[in-house]
NUZA-739260 format. One line per 3 residues: for each residue x, y, z of C-alpha. Coordinates in pm, whole numbers. Layout:
# residues N
X/Y/Z  ... .
This chain:
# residues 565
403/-2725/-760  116/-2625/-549  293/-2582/-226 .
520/-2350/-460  292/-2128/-615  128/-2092/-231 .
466/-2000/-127  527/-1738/-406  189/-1595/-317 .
240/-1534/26  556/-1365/-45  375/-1136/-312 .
124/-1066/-8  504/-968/181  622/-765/-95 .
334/-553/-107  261/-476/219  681/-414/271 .
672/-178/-46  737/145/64  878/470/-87 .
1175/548/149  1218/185/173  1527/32/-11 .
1370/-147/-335  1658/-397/-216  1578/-452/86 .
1254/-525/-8  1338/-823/-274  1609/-986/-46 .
1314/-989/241  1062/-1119/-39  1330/-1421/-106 .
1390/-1483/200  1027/-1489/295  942/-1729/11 .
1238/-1989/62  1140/-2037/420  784/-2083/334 .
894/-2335/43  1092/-2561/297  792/-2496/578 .
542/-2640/301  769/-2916/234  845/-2991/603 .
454/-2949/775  266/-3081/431  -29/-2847/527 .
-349/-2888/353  -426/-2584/134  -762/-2473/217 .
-903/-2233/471  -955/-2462/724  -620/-2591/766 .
-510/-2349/1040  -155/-2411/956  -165/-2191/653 .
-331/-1912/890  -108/-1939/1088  190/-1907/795 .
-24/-1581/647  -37/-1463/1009  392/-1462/1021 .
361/-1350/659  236/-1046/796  392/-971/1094 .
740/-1063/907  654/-778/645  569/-543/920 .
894/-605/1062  1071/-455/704  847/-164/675 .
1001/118/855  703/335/849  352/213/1030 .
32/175/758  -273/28/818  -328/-74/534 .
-48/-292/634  -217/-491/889  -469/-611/642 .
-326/-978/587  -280/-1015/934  -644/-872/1060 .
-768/-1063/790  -598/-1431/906  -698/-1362/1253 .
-1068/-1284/1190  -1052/-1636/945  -929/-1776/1234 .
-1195/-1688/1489  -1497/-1720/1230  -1403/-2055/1169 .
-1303/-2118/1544  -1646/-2017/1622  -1825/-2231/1399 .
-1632/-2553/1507  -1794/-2631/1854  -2036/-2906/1910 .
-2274/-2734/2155  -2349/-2451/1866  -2327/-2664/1579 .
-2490/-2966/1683  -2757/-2969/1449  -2501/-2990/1141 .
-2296/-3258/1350  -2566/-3488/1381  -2661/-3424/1004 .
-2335/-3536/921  -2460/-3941/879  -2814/-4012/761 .
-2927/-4303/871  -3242/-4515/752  -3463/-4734/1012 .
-3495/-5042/846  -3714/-5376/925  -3513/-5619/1085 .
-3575/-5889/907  -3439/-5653/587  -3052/-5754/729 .
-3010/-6038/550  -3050/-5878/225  -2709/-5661/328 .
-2584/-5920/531  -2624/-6257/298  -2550/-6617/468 .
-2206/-6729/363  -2024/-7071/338  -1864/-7075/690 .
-1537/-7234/563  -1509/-6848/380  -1523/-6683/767 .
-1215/-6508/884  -993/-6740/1112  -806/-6488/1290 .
-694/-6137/1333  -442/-5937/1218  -209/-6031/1523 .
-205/-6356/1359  -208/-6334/972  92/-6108/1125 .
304/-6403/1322  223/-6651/1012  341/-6391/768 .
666/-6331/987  712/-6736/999  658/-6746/567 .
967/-6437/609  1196/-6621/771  1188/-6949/562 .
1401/-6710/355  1761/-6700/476  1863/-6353/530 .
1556/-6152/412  1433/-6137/767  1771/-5933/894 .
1688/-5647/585  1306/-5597/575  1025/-5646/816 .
618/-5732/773  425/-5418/756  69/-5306/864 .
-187/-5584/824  -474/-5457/575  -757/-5693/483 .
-917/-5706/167  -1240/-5840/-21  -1005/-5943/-417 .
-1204/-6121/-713  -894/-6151/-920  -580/-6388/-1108 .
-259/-6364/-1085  90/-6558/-1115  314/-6518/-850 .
689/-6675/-771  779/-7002/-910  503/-6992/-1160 .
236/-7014/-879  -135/-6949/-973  -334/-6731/-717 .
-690/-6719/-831  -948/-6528/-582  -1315/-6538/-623 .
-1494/-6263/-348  -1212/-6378/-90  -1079/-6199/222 .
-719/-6229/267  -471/-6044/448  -192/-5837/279 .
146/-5617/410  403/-5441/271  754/-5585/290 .
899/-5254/521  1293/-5159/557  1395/-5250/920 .
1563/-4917/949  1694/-4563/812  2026/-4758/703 .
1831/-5043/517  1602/-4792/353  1963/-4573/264 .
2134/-4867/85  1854/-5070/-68  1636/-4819/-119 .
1326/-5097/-243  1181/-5406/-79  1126/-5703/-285 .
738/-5712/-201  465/-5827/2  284/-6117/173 .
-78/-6258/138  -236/-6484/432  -549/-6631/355 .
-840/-6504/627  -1025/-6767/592  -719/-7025/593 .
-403/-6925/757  -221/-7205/666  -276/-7053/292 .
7/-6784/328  257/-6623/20  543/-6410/9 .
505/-6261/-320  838/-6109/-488  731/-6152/-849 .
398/-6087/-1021  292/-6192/-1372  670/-6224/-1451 .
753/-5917/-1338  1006/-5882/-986  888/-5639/-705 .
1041/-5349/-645  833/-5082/-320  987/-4805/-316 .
687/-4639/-102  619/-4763/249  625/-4628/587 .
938/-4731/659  1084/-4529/416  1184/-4192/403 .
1208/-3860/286  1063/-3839/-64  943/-4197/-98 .
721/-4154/255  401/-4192/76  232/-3838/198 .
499/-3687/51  484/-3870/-253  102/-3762/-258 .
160/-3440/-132  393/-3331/-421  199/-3535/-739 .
-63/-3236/-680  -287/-3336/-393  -230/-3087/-203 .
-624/-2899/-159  -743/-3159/110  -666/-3420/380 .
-543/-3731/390  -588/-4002/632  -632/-4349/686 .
-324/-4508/481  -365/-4930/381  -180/-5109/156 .
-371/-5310/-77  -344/-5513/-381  -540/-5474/-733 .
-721/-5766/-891  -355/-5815/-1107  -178/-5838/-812 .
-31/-5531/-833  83/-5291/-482  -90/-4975/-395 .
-126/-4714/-107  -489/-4615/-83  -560/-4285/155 .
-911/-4113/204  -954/-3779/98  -1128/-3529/354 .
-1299/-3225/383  -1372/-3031/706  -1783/-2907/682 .
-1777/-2778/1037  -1521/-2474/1065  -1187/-2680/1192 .
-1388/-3010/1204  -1666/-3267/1071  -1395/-3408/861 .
-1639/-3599/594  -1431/-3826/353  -1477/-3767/-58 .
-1252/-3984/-259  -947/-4192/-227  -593/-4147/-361 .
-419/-4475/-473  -14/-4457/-477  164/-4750/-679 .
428/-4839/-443  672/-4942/-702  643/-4653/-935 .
479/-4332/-735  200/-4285/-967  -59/-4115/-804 .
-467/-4084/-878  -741/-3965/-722  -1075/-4057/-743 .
-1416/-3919/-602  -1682/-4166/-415  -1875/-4263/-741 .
-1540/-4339/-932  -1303/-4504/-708  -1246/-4846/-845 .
-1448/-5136/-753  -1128/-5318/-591  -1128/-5079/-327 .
-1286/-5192/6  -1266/-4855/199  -1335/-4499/135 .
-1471/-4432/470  -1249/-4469/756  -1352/-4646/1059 .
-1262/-4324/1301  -1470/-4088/1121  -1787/-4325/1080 .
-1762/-4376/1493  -1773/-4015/1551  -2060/-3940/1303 .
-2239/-4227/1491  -2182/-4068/1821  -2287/-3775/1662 .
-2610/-3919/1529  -2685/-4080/1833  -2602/-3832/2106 .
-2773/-3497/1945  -3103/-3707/1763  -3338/-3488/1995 .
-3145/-3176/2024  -2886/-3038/2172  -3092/-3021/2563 .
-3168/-3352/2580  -2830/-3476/2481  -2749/-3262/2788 .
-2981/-3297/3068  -3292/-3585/2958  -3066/-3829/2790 .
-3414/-3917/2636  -3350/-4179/2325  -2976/-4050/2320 .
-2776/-4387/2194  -2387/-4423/2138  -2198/-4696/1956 .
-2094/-5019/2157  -1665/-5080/2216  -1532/-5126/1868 .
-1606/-5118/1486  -1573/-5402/1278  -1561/-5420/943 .
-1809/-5729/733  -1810/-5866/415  -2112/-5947/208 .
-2130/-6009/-163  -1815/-5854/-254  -1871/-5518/-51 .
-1786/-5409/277  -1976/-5244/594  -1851/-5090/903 .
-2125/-5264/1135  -2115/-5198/1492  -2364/-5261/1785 .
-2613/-4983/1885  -2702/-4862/2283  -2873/-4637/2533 .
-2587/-4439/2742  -2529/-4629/3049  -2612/-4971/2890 .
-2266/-5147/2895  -2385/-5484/2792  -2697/-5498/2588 .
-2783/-5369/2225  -3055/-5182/2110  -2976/-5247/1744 .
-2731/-5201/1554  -2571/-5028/1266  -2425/-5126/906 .
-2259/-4811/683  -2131/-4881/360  -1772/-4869/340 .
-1738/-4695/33  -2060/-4469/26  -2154/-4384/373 .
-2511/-4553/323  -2614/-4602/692  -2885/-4828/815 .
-3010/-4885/1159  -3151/-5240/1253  -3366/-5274/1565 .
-3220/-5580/1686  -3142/-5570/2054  -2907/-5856/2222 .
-2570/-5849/2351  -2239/-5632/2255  -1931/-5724/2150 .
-1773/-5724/2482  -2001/-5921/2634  -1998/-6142/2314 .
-1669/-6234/2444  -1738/-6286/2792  -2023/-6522/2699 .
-1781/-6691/2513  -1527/-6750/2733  -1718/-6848/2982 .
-1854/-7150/2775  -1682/-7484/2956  -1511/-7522/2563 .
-1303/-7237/2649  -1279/-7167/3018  -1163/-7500/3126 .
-851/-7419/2886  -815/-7053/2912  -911/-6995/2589 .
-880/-6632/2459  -1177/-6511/2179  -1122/-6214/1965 .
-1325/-5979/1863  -1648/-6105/1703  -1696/-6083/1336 .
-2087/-6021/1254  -2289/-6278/1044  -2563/-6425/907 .
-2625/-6802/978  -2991/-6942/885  -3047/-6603/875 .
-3013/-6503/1239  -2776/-6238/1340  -2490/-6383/1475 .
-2110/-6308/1620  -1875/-6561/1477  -1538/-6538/1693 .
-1222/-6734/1691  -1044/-6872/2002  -673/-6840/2101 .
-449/-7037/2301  -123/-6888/2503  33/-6921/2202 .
-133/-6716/1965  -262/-6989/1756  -654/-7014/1708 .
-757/-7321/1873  -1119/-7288/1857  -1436/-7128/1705 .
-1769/-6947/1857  -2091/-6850/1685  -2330/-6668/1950 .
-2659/-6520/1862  -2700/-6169/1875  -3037/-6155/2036 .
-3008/-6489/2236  -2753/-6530/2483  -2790/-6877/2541 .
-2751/-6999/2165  -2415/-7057/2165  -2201/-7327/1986 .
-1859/-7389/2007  -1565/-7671/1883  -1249/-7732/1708 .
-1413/-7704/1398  -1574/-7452/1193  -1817/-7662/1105 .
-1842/-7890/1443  -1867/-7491/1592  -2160/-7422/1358 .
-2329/-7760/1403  -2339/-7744/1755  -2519/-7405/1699 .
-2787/-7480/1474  -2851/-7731/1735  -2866/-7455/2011 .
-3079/-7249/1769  -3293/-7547/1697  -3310/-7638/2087 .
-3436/-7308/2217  -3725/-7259/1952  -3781/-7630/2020 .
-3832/-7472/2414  -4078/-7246/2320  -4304/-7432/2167 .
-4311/-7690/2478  -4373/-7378/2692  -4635/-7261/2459 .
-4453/-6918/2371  -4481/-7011/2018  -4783/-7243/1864 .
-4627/-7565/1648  -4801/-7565/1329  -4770/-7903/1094 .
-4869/-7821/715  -4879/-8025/392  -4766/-7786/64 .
-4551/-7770/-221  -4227/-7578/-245  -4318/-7246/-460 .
-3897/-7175/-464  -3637/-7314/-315  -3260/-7186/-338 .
-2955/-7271/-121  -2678/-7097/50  -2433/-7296/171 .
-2574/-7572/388  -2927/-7365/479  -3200/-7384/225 .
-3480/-7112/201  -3816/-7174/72  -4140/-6992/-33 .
-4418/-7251/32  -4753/-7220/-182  -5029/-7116/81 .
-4800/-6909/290  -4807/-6519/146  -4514/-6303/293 .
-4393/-6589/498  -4002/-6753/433  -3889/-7110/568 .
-3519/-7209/639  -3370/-7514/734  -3059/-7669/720 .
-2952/-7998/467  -2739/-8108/835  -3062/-8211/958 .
-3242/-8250/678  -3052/-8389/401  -3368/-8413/156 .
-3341/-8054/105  -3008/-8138/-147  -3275/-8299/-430 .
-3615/-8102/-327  -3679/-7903/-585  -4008/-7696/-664 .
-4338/-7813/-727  -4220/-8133/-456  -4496/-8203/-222 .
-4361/-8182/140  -4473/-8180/480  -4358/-7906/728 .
-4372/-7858/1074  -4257/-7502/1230  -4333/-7255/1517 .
-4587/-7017/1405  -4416/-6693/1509  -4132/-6752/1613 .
-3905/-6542/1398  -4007/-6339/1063  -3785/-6605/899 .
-3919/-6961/1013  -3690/-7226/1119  -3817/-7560/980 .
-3887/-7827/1292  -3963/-8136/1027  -3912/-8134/661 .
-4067/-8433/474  -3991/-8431/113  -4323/-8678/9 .
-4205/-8708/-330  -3879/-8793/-239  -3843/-9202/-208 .
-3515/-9388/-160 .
């Protein structure tokens, strides 16, 4: 409806500027009709945005114009004015667009708090490393095509789509009476697509999508039926024509700003959606800022859109991962004006190869590293920006970046003897130190392998078959080059007699608050010290650490002196 009352108020605009007294009244309607049914299938066709920035409309009110100057057989200025009007639109907003005028409100466009960097581990929270992601989306894809073909003939009509992944707290039944139940989990999920125009023509749905586990891959579903209920997607990118799901959004009345960034997600119930961003443009034809989401039920078309404060809590992303790297850049480049950006380069930092997106509690982070232009291997910090609000916060935490991440890790004997491939790393916390956790590949695709590597230490790097025989060999590594610095007198070894003022636990590493020690935070890991499992507080212990090493203390010894087998 909206791209049809534009339509019929552009060719108003054409009437009244064609009106003319020796002109055939006519003449003037069949123009008007014409006018108005080309700009109906245009709308239709092109799917412009209706607002000012969208220089496809101009550029329609521009031919609007000219068009209607074309039927009027007498010359009027007055006649011009739609078309002077467009064009000066045009070169206003053409004017405010450019970076090197506008940089100021470019670099506005993300504000970013400094925070301590010991703060991270409040946003970034220590996890059970059995919950990491094992893989990419290369190869949730190749196990969901191998769950596909178990089916005989499914694989010749549909195909897996784009690979989204998702945080889902949820339950659900699925084929065969099979009980899904998801507690903060990642998994990966895709569309069932048509294989081609003719599949889409004749079976016009697909009977649903697949799930692979992130953490597991071997955990993998081809879900046709939900709570009972078969699948039918109707809206996919593989489809066509009225069920392409812009149009679908397009024509449900979204029509007054952009959409971008379409992934195809599933609600707590198991139920298939679309979800697109919403944009604005704040900088003449640019500075597109995301404000909402629209969700699309790809069985029924039902469309919705919500603004940032009311999009469902299901829904990972609001932000998408192109416009947060260009409002970085933008942040970075122009943070002491527009000269130095140009000609000092003083403090001017860019963000390191890639975005990645992290998981923590249930919510989601673009996090990427932070570094000086011409700096192609080290970090000066780096960045996490909340998925869904835009909350940015800068950590001072220099190390490596995620391409040398990878290079480090290849080059460990684990992997370079065997040619081992790692993907891109996958930020963490483990005993609360910054870390990459990356998975290896063989020629075959297959993870094979597993790599954590500190952030800010090279040289702490652990590696194995394993998850856990990965992580074990670096807390040792962790534990080995602290252990270092004390013999070489960097850091002073400190042994202490106390009792535990807290204690709590996640996953294997235990943190404590120690009575005596004001502001100051122990970990240590039940691995090494399996006493930690029954200390509880108000035990008498004896610790021994490195007095400051790190803001969070590794434990050397922990003595539990109540404790007696």
């Amino acid at each position: 409806m909206g791209y049809i009352l534009f339509s019929l108020g552009l060719g108003l605009i054409f009437a009244m500027v064609a009106s003319n007294t020796n002109h055939p009244k006519a003449a003037t309607y069949f123009g008007s009709a014409i006018v108005i049914i080309s700009l109906i299938i245009n709308a239709f066709v092109l799917m412009p945005t209706i607002a000012v920035w969208d220089i496809v409309i101009l550029i329609e009110f521009g031919a609007v114009s000219m068009l209607a100057l074309a039927f009027a057989p007498e010359f009027a200025f007055w006649r011009l004015f739609p078309l002077i009007a467009a064009l000066f639109t045009t070169c206003l907003l053409a004017v405010l667009t450019p970076e090197d005028l506008r940089y100021k409100a470019y670099q506005k466009m993300l504000e970013v708090e400094t925070v301590a960097p010991q703060d991270f581990k409040h946003d970034i929270t220590p996890i059970e490393v059995e919950k990491l992601r094992a893989g990419d989306a290369e190869l949730a894809r190749k196990v969901a095509e191998d769950k596909l073909g178990e089916i005989a003939g499914l694989g010749s009509q549909v195909e897996i789509g784009k690979m989204t992944i998702q945080n889902i707290s949820g339950h659900f039944t699925i084929d065969n009476g099979v009980e899904l139940s998801f507690n903060n989990d990642l998994i990966w999920v895709a569309p069932l697509e048509h294989r081609s125009f003719r599949k889409w023509l004749f079976n016009r749905s697909t009977p649903g999508y697949v799930i692979v586990d992130a953490a597991n891959t071997n955990k993998r579903y081809l879900v046709t039926e939900v709570n009972g209920q078969k699948l039918n997607i109707r809206y996919g990118e593989q489809s066509y024509l009225w069920e392409k799901p812009e149009f679908r959004i397009r024509i449900g009345g979204h029509q007054t700003y952009g959409l971008h960034d379409y992934n195809f997600e599933i609600s707590p119930d198991g139920r298939p959606y679309w979800i697109v961003s919403t944009y604005v443009k704040t900088i003449g034809f640019s500075g597109e800022d995301a404000t909402g989401v629209v969700t699309l039920d790809a069985q029924t078309g039902q469309t919705k859109h919500y603004d940032i404060a009311s999009t469902p809590q299901w829904i990972d992303r609001i932000q998408p991962d192109d416009f947060v790297l260009k409002q970085i850049t933008y942040w970075g480049k122009y943070i002491k004006g527009w000269a130095n950006a140009k000609i000092n380069e003083e403090m001017v930092q860019q963000p390191t190869p890639g975005i990645t997106l992290v998981y923590s509690e249930g919510r989601s982070y673009w996090c990427t590293g932070i570094q000086s232009t011409g700096k192609d291997k080290s970090t000066s910090g780096f960045m996490l920006i909340d998925s869904r609000t835009k909350q940015a916060k800068y950590y001072e935490i220099g190390g490596v970046n995620e391409v040398e991440a990878v290079r480090i890790a290849q080059d460990q004997p684990f992997a370079k003897a065997a040619n081992y491939k790692a993907v891109t790393p996958v930020w963490c916390n483990i005993a609360n130190t910054l870390t990459y956790f990356m998975t290896f590949k063989g020629s075959s695709g297959n993870v094979v392998g597993y790599c954590f590597l500190s952030v800010s230490n090279r040289q702490a790097v652990g590696c194995g078959t394993s998850k856990q025989e990965a992580e074990q060999a670096y807390l040792t590594s962790l534990q080995q080059f602290i252990s270092d610095d004390i013999a070489e007198g960097k850091i002073q070894l400190v042994t202490q007699k106390a009792k535990i003022k807290s204690i709590m636990q996640e996953g294997d590493t235990y943190y404590l608050l120690l009575e005596g020690f004001k502001g100051k935070e122990f970990s240590a890991s039940s691995k090494f010290y399996p006493e930690l499992r029954w200390s509880k507080a108000g035990d008498s212990v004896e610790v021994k650490f490195g007095e400051g090493s790190v803001l969070t203390i590794p434990l050397q010894e922990f003595d539990n002196l109540d404790f007696a087998f």
